[in-house]
C-alpha positions as CSV (number, residue, x, y, z in Angstrom):
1,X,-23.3,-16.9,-20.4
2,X,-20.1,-14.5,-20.9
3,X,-16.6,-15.9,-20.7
4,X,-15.2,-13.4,-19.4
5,X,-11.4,-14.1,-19.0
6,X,-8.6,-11.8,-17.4
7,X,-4.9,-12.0,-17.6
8,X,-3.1,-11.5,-14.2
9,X,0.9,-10.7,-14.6
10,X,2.4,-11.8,-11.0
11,X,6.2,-11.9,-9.9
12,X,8.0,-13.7,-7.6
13,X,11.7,-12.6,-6.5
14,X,12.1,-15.9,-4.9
15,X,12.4,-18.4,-7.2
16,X,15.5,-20.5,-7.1
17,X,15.2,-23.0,-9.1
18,X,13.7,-24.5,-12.4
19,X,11.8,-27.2,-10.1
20,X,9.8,-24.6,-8.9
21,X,7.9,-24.0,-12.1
22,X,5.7,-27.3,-12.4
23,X,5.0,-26.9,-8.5
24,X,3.8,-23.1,-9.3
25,X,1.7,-23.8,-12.2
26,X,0.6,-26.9,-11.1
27,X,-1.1,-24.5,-7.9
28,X,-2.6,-22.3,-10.2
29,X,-4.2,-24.4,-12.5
30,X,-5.7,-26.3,-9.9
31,X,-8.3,-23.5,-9.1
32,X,-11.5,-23.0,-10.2
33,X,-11.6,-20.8,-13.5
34,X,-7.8,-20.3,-14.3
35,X,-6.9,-21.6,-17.5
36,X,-3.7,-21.3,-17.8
37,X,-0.3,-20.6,-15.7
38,X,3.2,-20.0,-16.9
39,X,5.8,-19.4,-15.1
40,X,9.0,-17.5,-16.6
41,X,11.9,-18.9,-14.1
42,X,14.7,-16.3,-15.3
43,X,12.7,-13.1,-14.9
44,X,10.5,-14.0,-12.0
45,X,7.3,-13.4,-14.1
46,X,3.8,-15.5,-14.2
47,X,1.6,-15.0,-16.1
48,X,-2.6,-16.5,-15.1
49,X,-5.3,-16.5,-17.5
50,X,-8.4,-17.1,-15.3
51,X,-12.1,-15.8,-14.7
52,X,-11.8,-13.3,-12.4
53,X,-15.8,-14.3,-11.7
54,X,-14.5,-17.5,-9.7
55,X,-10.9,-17.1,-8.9
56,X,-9.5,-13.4,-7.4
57,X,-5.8,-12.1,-7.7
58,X,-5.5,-13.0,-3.7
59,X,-6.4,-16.6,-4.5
60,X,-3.8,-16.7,-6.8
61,X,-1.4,-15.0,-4.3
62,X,-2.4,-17.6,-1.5
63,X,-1.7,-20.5,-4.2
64,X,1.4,-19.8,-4.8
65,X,2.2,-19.1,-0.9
66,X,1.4,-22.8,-0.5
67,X,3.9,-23.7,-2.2
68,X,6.6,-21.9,-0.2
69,X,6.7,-18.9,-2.9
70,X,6.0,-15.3,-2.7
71,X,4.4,-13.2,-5.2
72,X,2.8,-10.2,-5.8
73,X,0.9,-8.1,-8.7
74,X,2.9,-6.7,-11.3
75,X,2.8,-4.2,-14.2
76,X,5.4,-6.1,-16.5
């Protein structure tokens, strides 16, 4: 069996406050197959280390919009 693990980079220009990190990360790491969420308040940046075999860069999108956040895919 191959772990096969990818890191998504994600941003989000919406976040206002520290308190959102813990809610963020606590999203991410609920689903299936990510394995680890950080969320960098001051620049915006999250970073997912997940298996792209279970858990898809829109499912991470759609976790974080349940939270009340925006985010989208990013190069940095």
């Amino acid at each position: 069996m191959t772990n096969t693990k990818t890191r998504t980079l994600l941003r989000s220009d919406e976040l206002s406050c520290p308190s959102c990190v813990p809610k963020i990360e606590g999203a991410l790491r609920a689903l299936a197959g990510v394995e680890k969420a950080e969320v960098k308040f001051a620049s915006g940046r999250i970073e997912v280390e997940h298996d792209p075999a279970q858990t898809s860069v829109d499912a991470l999108v759609q976790a974080i919009a349940r939270t009340g956040y925006t985010a989208r895919p990013s190069a940095f």
